[in-house]
N, C-alpha and C positions, 0 to 999 in steps of 0.2 A: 664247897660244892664239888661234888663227885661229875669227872668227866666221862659222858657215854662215851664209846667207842662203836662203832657202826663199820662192817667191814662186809667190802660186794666184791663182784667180779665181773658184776652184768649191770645195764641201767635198772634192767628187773628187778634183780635183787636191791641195789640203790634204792627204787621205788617200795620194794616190800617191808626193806628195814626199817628207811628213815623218816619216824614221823613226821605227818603232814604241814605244822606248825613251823619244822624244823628244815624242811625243803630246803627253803627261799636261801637260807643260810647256808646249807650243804652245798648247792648246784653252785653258790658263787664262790664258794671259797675252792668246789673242784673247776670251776672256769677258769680260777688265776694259777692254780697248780698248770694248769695244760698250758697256758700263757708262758709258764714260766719255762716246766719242761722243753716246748717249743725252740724257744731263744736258745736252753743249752745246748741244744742241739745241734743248730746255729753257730755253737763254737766248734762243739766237739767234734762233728764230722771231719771238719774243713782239718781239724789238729790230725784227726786217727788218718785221713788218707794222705796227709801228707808222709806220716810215719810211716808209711805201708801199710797200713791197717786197711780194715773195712768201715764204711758207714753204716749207723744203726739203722734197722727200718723202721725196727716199732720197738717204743717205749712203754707203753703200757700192757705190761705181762702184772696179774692182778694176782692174791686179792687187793686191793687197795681199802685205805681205811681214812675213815673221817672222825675226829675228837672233836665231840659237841662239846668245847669246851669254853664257846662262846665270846672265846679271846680273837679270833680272826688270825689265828696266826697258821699262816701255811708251810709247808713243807714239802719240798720237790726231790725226791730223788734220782738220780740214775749209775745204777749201779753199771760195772762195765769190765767185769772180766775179775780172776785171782790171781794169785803170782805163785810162783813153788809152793809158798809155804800154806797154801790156803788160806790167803788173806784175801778179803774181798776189797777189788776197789771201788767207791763210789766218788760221786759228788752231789752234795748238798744245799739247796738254797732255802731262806726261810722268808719268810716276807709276812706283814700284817695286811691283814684288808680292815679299812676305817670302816665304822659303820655308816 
């Protein structure tokens, strides 16, 4: 099976792309992304000010993209800055949602 890729930046567009069938299945699998995102954030601020850093305000700088790919497997990013070399740093959580 070939996986769609469906990719928005607005609920608008979320609503335009993703067919109607396939909703029910997108909104929940972007519910546990934010869930999840949430939490990291929840670490990472507390880590970056203690460093002297700043805290993030907002995480979702888009497009974002959903793989109807029917496995429930999610995927959270937050990316957070580069180093000399142009290397990006992120961190990664993946998680299943049951059906």
């Amino acid at each position: 099976m070939n996986a769609q890729v469906y990719e928005f930046s607005t609920f608008e567009e979320l609503f335009e792309r993703v067919p109607a069938d396939r909703m029910a299945d997108c909104l929940a699998e972007l519910a546990i992304s934010f869930f999840m995102a949430k939490n990291m954030m929840g670490i990472i601020n507390p880590i970056a000010k203690s460093l002297g850093g700043s805290e993030y305000k907002s995480l979702f700088k888009g497009p974002f993209r959903w793989t109807d790919d029917k496995k429930g497997e999610i995927k959270s990013t937050i990316k957070f800055g580069t180093d000399a070399d142009g290397k990006e740093h992120a961190i990664s959580i993946i998680a299943t949602r049951k059906a």
